[in-house]
C-alpha beads as a LAMMPS data file, in Angstrom:
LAMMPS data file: protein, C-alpha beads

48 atoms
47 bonds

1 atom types
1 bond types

-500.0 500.0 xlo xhi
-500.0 500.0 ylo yhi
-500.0 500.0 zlo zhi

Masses

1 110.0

Atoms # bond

1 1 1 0.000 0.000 0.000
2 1 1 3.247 2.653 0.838
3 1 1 5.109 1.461 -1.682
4 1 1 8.100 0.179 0.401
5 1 1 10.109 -2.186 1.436
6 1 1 9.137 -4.519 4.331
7 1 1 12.421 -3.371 6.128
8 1 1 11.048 0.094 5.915
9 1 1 8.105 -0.485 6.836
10 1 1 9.280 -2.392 9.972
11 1 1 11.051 0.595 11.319
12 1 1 8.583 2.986 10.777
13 1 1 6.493 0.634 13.228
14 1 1 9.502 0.219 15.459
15 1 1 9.709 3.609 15.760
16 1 1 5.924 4.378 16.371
17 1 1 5.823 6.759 13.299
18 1 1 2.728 4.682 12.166
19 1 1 0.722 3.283 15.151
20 1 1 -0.319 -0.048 15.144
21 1 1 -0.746 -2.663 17.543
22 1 1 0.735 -6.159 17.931
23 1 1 -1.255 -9.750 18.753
24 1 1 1.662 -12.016 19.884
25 1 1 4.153 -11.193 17.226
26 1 1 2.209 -10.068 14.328
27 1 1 1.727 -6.509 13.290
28 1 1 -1.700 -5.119 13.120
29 1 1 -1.913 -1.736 11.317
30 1 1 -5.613 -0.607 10.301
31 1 1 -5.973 1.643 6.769
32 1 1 -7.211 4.065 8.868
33 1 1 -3.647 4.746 10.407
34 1 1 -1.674 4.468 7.131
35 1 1 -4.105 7.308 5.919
36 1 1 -3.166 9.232 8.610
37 1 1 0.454 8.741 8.404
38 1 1 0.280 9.565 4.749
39 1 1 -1.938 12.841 5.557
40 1 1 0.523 13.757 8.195
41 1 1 3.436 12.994 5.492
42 1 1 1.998 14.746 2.862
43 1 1 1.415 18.375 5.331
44 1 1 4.984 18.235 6.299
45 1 1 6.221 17.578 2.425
46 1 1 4.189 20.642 1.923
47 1 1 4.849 23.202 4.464
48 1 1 8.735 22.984 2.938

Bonds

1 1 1 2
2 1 2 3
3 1 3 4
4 1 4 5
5 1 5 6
6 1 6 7
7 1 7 8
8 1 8 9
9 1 9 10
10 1 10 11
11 1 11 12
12 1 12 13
13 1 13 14
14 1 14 15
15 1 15 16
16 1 16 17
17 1 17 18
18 1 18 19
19 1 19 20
20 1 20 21
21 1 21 22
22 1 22 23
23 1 23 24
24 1 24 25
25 1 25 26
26 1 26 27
27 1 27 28
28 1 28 29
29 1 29 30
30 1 30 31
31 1 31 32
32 1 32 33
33 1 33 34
34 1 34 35
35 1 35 36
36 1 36 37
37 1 37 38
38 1 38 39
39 1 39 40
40 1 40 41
41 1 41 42
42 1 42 43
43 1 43 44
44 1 44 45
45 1 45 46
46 1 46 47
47 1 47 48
């Protein structure tokens, strides 16, 4: 859906830069915080 790799994508949840939550081991990241992450990407490409 980003259009990354799956290392990249690991440390952006490592990180907490997209928030998500974990059952046992697995990632759990619903659309509605990948939108938000882009939104919030997309106002900081813009205010440069």
């Amino acid at each position: 859906m980003l259009g990354i790799s799956t290392k990249t994508a690991y440390k952006l949840l490592k990180e907490n830069k997209i928030k998500h939550f974990m059952i046992g081991r697995i990632y759990k990241i619903p659309k509605y915080y990948i939108l938000t992450y882009l939104e919030i990407l997309d106002q900081t490409n813009s205010n440069k």
